[in-house]
C-alpha angles and dihedrals in degrees: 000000000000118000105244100192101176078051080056098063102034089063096055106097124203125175120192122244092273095033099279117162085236119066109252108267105248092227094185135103095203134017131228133239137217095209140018096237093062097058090049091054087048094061103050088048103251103114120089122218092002118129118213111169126001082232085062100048134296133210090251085049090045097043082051088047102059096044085057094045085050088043087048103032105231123110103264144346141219119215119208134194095257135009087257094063095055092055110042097044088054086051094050091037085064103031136069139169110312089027120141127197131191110216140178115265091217106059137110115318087223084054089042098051087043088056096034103042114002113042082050096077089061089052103259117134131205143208129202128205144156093274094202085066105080101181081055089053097042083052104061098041096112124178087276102055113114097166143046109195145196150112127257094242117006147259097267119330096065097233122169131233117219085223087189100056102035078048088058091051105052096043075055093057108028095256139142122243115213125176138182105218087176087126099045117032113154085014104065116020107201102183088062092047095058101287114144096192123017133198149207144174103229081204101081137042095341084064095039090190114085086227107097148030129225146143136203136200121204128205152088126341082236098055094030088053083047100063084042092063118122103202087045115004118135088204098037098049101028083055108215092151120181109224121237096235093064097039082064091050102046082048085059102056090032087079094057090048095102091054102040091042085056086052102048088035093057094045088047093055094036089053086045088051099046092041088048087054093044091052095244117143103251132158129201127156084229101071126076084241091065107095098212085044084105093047101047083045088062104050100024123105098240102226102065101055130210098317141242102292129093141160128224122185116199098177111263141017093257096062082033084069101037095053094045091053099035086061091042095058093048087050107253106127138316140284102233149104134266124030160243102067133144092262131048112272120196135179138153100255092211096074100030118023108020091024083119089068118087115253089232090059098041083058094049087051090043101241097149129204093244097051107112111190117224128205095190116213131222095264104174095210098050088165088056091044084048102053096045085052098055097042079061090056103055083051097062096039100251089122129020138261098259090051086073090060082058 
């Protein structure tokens, strides 16, 4: 039977304290006990359904937690303050001194400066390969390997990993397979293509909303008590708590996720298919040209399309600019960072948010300086967004003149 994630949440039911359609909001920091005995136990993990301190968990973050594990399909889930936070605590929950992790060389700038310059400190080492090569992947996975890392489409070359696969591997060799599914949630479903832990950062296109940050990381109880631990716990003791306020808030706009993902999804693939047309040097996982487009057909849930992410390359920074705040002047989107918002959001990932990755690397990895990264939004009129962003183009000189007739 096919996984229906948006179904999933839709099937949870909360009611509010005094029967409100929306759970009550657990405004509290700590919780109080009717015996001693009961916080101690609390405290030792060994009472069910007590709350003992909001960094530990709350009802709202609870409540938020299990909409994302149905949406995802693992057994629980533990929600965090950023996406950061999600990320790095499930790393350190599962390495130690003398760790080693294989990870994809196209992923976030934030991920990538954790692996490259930070986790190193702490002795875990990291790899980085072309994680669509799977003879280059088996290769580096050394005794001490404990992850195998990457995210569903990439940061931000949208490039797709093959999670079967990847999944296969890591059950071969012992390893942990943990993806950031940020890009792609509704449309690719990791835990039920092999990933033992999945991510997300709240922040983006799960929100919807450009008002608050968040993160989530999806497992097993075993793995997601683990992190809670307060002896032990990477998310308990580390401290990246998500507050209940905005649990409540991102619950709200998760229910609205499968609409809003058709929408952006649609405008996304209308834009690809017109710029294609047009011979610009686009790249989006939902056209035949895109060399991952195979592989997303055969994990992704059909009804929620190629998302919202693609990548289009003018030539140079400079044009790169022009163009961003030209369209931004005549209203079509914004020139920032991070993603699905209502609007289209658009900036060139080499200087923002892969900046943390050497220029000699990004180009390696052929990220080049005139790729701007679009989040596009759920514009209701995408012929007339069209039409204003070409005209753009032929202004800067990334099309020419007779391409505005068209």
């Amino acid at each position: 039977m096919a996984f229906k994630p948006a179904n999933n949440i839709q099937d949870l039911q909360y009611f509010g304290e005094f029967g409100g359609v929306n759970p009550s909001i657990s405004d509290s920091s700590t919780y109080t006990f009717l015996s001693a005995k009961t916080m101690f136990d609390t405290f030792e993990g060994n009472a069910e359904g007590c709350y003992l301190y909001s960094r530990h968990t709350s009802p709202s973050n609870l409540y938020l937690g299990e909409a994302l594990a149905a949406m995802e399909g693992t057994e629980t889930a533990h929600v965090t303050a950023t996406g950061m936070g999600a990320i790095t605590a499930a790393i350190m929950q599962i390495c130690k001194a003398g760790s080693h992790i294989v990870a994809s060389r196209t992923i976030y700038g934030g991920t990538y400066a954790f692996l490259k310059n930070f986790a190193p400190q702490f002795g875990i080492e990291t790899t980085f390969v072309d994680i669509t090569n799977m003879e280059e992947v088996e290769k580096v996975i050394s005794e001490n390997t404990k992850i195998l890392y990457c995210e569903s489409v990439s940061n931000p070359l949208l490039e797709i990993a093959d999670m079967k696969s990847l999944g296969m591997l890591a059950i071969k060799h012992g390893l942990q397979f943990m993806v950031d599914n940020t890009f792609s949630p509704l449309a690719i479903s990791p835990a039920q293509l092999g990933a033992d832990v999945v991510i997300h950062s709240l922040t983006k296109f799960i929100n919807g909303s450009s008002d608050t940050m968040g993160g989530v990381i999806c497992g097993t109880q075993e793995f997601i008590d683990a992190l809670r631990n307060v002896n032990d716990g990477a998310s308990m003791l580390l401290g990246s708590s998500l507050d209940s306020m905005r649990a409540a808030s991102i619950l709200k706009n998760l229910r609205t996720l499968h609409i809003r993902m058709k929408q952006h999804s649609h405008n996304a693939m209308y834009l690809a298919e017109q710029f294609e047309k047009d011979g610009l040097r686009i790249v989006y996982p939902g056209m035949a040209s895109h060399p991952g487009h195979e592989t997303y057909n055969a994990m992704m849930n059909p009804d929620y399309g190629y998302g919202g992410m693609l990548t289009l390359d003018v030539g140079s920074l400079e044009k790169a600019n022009s163009l961003m705040e030209l369209m931004q002047a005549k209203n079509l989107g914004y020139l920032a960072v991070s993603l699905g918002f209502y609007k289209t959001l658009f900036s060139a990932p080499g200087t923002s948010t892969s900046s943390e990755i050497s220029e000699e690397e990004q180009k390696a990895m052929g990220l080049s300086d005139g790729l701007i990264r679009f989040s596009i939004g759920l514009d209701n009129d995408i012929e007339r967004t069209y039409q204003m962003m070409k005209a753009c183009m032929v202004e800067i000189g990334v099309l020419q003149p007779e391409y505005a007739l068209n």
